[in-house]
C-alpha positions as CSV (number, residue, x, y, z in Angstrom):
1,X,-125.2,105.5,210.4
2,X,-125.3,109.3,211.1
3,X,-123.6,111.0,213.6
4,X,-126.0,111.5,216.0
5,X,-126.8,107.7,216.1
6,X,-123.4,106.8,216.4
7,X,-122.8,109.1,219.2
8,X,-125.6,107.9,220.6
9,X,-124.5,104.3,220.5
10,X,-120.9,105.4,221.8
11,X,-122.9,106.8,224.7
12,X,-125.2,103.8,225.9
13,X,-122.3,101.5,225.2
14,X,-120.2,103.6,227.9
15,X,-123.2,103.4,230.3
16,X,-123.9,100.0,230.1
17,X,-120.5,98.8,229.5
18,X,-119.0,96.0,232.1
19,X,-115.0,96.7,233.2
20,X,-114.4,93.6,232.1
21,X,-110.7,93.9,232.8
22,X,-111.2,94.6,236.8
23,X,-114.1,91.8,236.5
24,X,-111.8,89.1,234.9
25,X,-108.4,90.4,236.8
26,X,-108.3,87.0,239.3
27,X,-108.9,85.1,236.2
28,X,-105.3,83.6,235.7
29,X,-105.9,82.6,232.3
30,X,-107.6,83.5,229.2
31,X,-106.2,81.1,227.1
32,X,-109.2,79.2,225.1
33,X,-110.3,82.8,224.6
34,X,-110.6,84.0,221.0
35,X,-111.6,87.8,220.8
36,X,-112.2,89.1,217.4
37,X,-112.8,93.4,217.0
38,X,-112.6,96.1,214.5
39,X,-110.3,98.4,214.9
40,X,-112.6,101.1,213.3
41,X,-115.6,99.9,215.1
42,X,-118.2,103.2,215.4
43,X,-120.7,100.8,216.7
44,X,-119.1,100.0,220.0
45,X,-116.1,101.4,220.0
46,X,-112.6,99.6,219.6
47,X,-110.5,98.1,222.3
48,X,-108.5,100.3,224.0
49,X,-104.9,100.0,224.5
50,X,-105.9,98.9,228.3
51,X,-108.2,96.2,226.8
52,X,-105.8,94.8,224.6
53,X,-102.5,95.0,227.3
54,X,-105.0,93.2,229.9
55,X,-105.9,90.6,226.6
56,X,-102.3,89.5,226.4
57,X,-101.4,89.6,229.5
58,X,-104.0,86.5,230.1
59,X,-102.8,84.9,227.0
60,X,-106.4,85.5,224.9
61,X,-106.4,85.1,221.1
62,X,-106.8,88.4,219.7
63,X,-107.7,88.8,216.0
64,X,-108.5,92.6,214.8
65,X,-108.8,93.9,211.3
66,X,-109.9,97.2,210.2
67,X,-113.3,97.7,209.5
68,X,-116.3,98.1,211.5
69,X,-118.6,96.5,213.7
70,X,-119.1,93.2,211.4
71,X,-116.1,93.3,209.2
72,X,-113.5,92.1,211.3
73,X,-115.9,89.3,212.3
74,X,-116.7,87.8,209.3
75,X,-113.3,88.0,208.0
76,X,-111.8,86.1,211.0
77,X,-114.6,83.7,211.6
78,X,-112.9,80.5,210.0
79,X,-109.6,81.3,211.2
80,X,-111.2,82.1,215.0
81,X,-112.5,78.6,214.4
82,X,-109.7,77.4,213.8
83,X,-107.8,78.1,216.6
84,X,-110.4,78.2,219.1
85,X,-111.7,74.7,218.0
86,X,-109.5,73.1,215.4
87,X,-112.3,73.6,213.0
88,X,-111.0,73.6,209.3
């Protein structure tokens, strides 16, 4: 991907983008959450330290790996499985 497509991706993505964390703040737990990311995702962007804080704080399964966009993903899909669903 080129620059200017990645820039522009970074750019809808910040438009469009949900605050999840104020959205899901009453939400007590987060617990049979399983959220997988890329660390060097240029797609969408990586989680920010925020993101990942608010993750924990609600007890969320969070597997990252560098890589982008679908790295990370398909390197932690059996192992996301596993722990979300006892899948072996």
């Amino acid at each position: 991907m080129d620059a200017f497509a990645r820039n522009e991706a970074r750019l809808f993505a910040g438009i469009i983008m949900n605050r999840y964390t104020e959205r899901f703040n009453s939400i007590e737990s987060l617990s049979n959450v399983t959220y997988i990311y890329g660390t060097t995702d240029e797609a969408v962007g990586s989680l920010t330290a925020e993101e990942v804080t608010f993750l924990q704080s609600k007890n969320a399964t969070i597997l990252s790996g560098s890589g982008g966009h679908d790295e990370p993903f398909e390197g932690f899909i059996k192992q996301g499985f596993s722990e979300a669903f006892g899948i072996e």
